[in-house]
C-alpha positions in Angstrom: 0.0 0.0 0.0 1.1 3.7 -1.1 0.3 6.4 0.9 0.0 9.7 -1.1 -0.2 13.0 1.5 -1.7 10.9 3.6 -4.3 9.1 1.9 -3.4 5.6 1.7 -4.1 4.0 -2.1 -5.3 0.3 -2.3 -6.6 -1.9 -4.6 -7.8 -4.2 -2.0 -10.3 -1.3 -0.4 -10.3 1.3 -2.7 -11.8 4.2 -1.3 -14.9 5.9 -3.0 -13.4 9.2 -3.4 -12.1 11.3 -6.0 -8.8 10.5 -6.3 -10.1 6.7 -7.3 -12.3 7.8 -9.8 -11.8 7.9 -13.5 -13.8 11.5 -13.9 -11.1 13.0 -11.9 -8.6 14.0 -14.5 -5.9 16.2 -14.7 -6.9 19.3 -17.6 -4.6 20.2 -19.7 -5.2 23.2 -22.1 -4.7 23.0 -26.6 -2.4 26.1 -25.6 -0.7 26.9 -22.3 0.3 24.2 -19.1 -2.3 22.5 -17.2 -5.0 23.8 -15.3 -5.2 21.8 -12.5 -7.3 18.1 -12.2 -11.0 18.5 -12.6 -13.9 16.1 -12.1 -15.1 15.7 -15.8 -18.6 15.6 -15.5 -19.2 18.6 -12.8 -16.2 20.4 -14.8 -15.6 21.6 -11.5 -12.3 21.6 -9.4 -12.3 19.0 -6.7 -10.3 17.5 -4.0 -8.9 14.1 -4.0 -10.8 13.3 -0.7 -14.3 14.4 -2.2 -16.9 11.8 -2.6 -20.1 11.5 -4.9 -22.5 9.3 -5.5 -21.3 8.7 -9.6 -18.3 7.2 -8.5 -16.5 4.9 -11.2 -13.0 3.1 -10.5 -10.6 4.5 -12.3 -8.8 2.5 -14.5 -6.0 3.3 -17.0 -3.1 1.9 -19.3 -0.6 2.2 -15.6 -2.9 0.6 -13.6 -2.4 -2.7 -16.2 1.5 -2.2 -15.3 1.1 -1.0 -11.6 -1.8 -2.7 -9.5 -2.2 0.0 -6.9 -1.8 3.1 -9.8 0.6 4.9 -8.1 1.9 6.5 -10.6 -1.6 7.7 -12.1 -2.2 9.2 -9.0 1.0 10.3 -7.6 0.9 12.6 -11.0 -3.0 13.6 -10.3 -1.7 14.9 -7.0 1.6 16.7 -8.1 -0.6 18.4 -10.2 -3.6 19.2 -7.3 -1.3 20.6 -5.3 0.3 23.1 -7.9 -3.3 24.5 -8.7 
């Protein structure tokens, strides 16, 4: 188990938050740097310990290669924390 600023990331008990979830994505502009990571259906800035009830697992192309997605999310929170 990883533990990212304190949240601990599992696959065994994933938590239901946004940090977990495949809406929360990091947004990245045509033109410019990245805005920050944004929940893609409220378009709305959110934090990694929010919760709601359209939760869906996030899974991507790392999480094939790494079981607990550390590196997904390790990059999701660099990101949240320059924003």
């Amino acid at each position: 188990m990883h533990n990212i600023d304190g949240i601990n990331i599992s696959d065994i008990n994933p938590d239901r938050v946004c940090l977990n979830c495949k809406h929360w994505q990091v947004s990245v502009q045509l033109k410019g740097s990245a805005e920050g990571v944004i929940c893609r259906l409220s378009r709305q800035h959110t934090n990694p310990t929010d919760t709601c009830s359209q939760f869906m697992p996030n899974s991507t192309f790392d999480s094939l290669q790494d079981p607990n997605k550390y590196h997904d999310k390790s990059r999701k929170m660099n990101v949240f924390k320059r924003f």
